[in-house]
C-alpha positions, 0 to 999 in steps of 0.5 A: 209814715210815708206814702207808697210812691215815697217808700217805693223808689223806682229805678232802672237797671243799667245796659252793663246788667246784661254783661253780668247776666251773662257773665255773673263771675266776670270770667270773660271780663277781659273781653269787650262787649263786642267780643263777649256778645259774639261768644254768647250769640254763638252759644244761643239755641235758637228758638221760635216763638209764635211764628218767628224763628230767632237766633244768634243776637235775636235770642240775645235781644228776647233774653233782654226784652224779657228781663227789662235789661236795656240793650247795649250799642254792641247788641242793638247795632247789629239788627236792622231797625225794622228786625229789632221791632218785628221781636219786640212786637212778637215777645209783645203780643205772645206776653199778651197771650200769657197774661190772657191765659193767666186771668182766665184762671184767676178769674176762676180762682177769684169766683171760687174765693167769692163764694167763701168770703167772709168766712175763709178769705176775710181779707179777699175784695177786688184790690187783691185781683193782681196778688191772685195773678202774680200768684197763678202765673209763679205757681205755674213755673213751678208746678210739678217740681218738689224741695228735698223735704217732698213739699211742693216747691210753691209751698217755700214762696207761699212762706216767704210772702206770708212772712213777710206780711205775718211781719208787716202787719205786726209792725203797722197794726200789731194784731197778725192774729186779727189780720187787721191789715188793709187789703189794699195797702200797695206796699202791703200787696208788694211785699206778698206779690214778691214773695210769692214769685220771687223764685219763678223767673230764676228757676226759668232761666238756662245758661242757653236760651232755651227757656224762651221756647216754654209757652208760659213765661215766668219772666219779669216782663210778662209779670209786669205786663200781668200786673199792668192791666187797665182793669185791675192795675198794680200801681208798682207794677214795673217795680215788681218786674225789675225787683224780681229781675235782681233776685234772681240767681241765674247761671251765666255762660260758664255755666256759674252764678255770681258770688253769693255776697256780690249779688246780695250787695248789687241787689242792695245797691240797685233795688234797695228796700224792695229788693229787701223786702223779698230776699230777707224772708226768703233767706229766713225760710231757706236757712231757718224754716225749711232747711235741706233734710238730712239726718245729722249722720252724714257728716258731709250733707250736714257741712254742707247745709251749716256752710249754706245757713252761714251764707245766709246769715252773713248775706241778712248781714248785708241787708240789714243796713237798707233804710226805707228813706232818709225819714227817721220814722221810716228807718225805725219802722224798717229796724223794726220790719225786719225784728218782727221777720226774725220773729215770727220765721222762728215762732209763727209763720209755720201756724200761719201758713196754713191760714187759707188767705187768698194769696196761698190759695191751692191752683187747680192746674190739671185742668187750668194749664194742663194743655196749651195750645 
């Protein structure tokens, strides 16, 4: 078996990802940058955060920042040097300030989950600490927001990181009853880590820019940030906040999203096995597990979730080609990774996730995020 730093490829987004993450359909691919940074900045909200006011191409470098998406010379060329570092050192320290609030909660969860070690939480030791952060900060963006089953809408990113590591386990230690996996598997850990968050920087982002005025900020740079501390550090923690940034669906300036098949292949194409590791089990559970509820007589609701379920399945078409490495092993296990994904989504995973392990613990947000200052 390869190792983690084998297995797990890092990667960098190119500058023209800002274009498509304004322009997703290539509706204003006649216009150069110049022209098409113009247009967005002038449909930028302006928003304030901490005590700087942002505005126009400001808002246009924040959106960049946060997503890990490097600026282009017809964004960057037109702030001042000292400007474009007064907004980095800003969006810096206001991400510090989350990430603060966020292992203050996690410690709590942490302290509670101690106390039940052994009995409950068999799998629970130190090297989970960054599983239980990147999962206090997703069920944070979407708490209060429910899926058309009336499920709390945390409970389908609880399900896709429990598949997968319901599939891992099956393919690296045969026993998913025993849960026998090693806790401090990296690549175990970042397939749950995506699981659980990979929805909560898509459901954040406005076509506008409004989003960056939230006090919590779900967004690929924070969960890196979250990830990367000296205490408790991920070791792939920038592969985390760049996997999340290409699974996530987000509407453009039109107002539209990317064709479906064009966003599986990008997300292929730049993010390879990590980006599959967390699309595979969310289209299983989007189309398999937990489809949209309808009752069979309303010819056009049923339609519409059959088309949605074949978009599904052709887009597991697509990923099913990724490899882990050119290593033959690694191309069978992964053959074997996404059998055991299949599998378990249709016979398993709705037993296993009521398994109360750490990373689908209940957060108590009430009282932990109900006020921010």
């Amino acid at each position: 078996m390869a190792s983690d730093e084998e297995a797990l490829h890092d990667y960098t987004l190119p500058t023209s990802f800002l274009r498509e993450f304004y322009d997703p359909t290539g509706e204003y691919s006649g216009d150069d940058d110049e022209a098409l940074f113009n247009f967005v900045a002038g449909l930028r909200v302006p928003v304030t955060i901490g005590n700087l006011a942002l505005a126009g191409n400001e808002v246009i470098v924040a959106e960049a920042f946060h997503a890990g998406i490097p600026l282009p010379e017809a964004v960057e060329g037109r702030l001042t040097v000292e400007r474009l570092e007064e907004i980095h050192d800003t969006l810096g320290l206001h991400a510090g300030w989350v990430v603060d609030r966020v292992i203050e909660t996690s410690n709590q969860v942490y302290t509670e989950l101690q106390n039940k070690i052994g009995i409950t939480y068999p799998d629970l030791c130190e090297e989970f600490i960054p599983v239980i952060r990147a999962k206090v900060l997703a069920t944070d963006a979407h708490y209060g927001i429910f899926r058309r089953n009336r499920n709390r809408y945390m409970s389908h990113p609880e399900a896709v990181g429990s598949i997968w590591d319901i599939a891992y386990q099956t393919v690296y230690h045969n026993d998913p009853e025993a849960k026998t996996g090693d806790p401090t598997d990296f690549k175990r850990q970042f397939g749950i880590i995506i699981g659980n968050t990979h929805d909560a920087y898509e459901d954040t982002v406005d076509p506008w820019g409004e989003y960056l005025s939230r006090p919590i900020l779900p967004t690929p740079y924070v969960f890196e940030k979250l990830l990367d501390q000296k205490d408790y550090p991920f070791p792939h923690a920038a592969l985390v906040g760049k996997t999340l940034r290409l699974m996530a669906h987000t509407k453009g300036i039109g107002n539209k999203k990317m064709p479906y098949p064009n966003y599986i292949a990008r997300g292929v194409m730049l993010g390879g096995v990590e980006f599959a590791q967390g699309k595979d089990p969310d289209l299983q559970h989007n189309g398999k597990i937990d489809p949209d509820v309808h009752d069979g007589s309303n010819r056009q609701r049923a339609a519409k979730v059959n088309a949605k379920n074949r978009r599904y399945d052709n887009a597991r078409e697509q990923i099913s080609h990724v490899k882990l490495s050119d290593n033959q092993s690694e191309a069978t296990l992964q053959a074997a990774m996404f059998d055991a994904i299949h599998e378990v989504t249709s016979r398993q995973v709705k037993r296993h996730m009521l398994v109360p392990v750490p990373y689908t613990t209940q957060i108590k947000y009430g009282k932990l995020f109900g006020e921010v200052s």
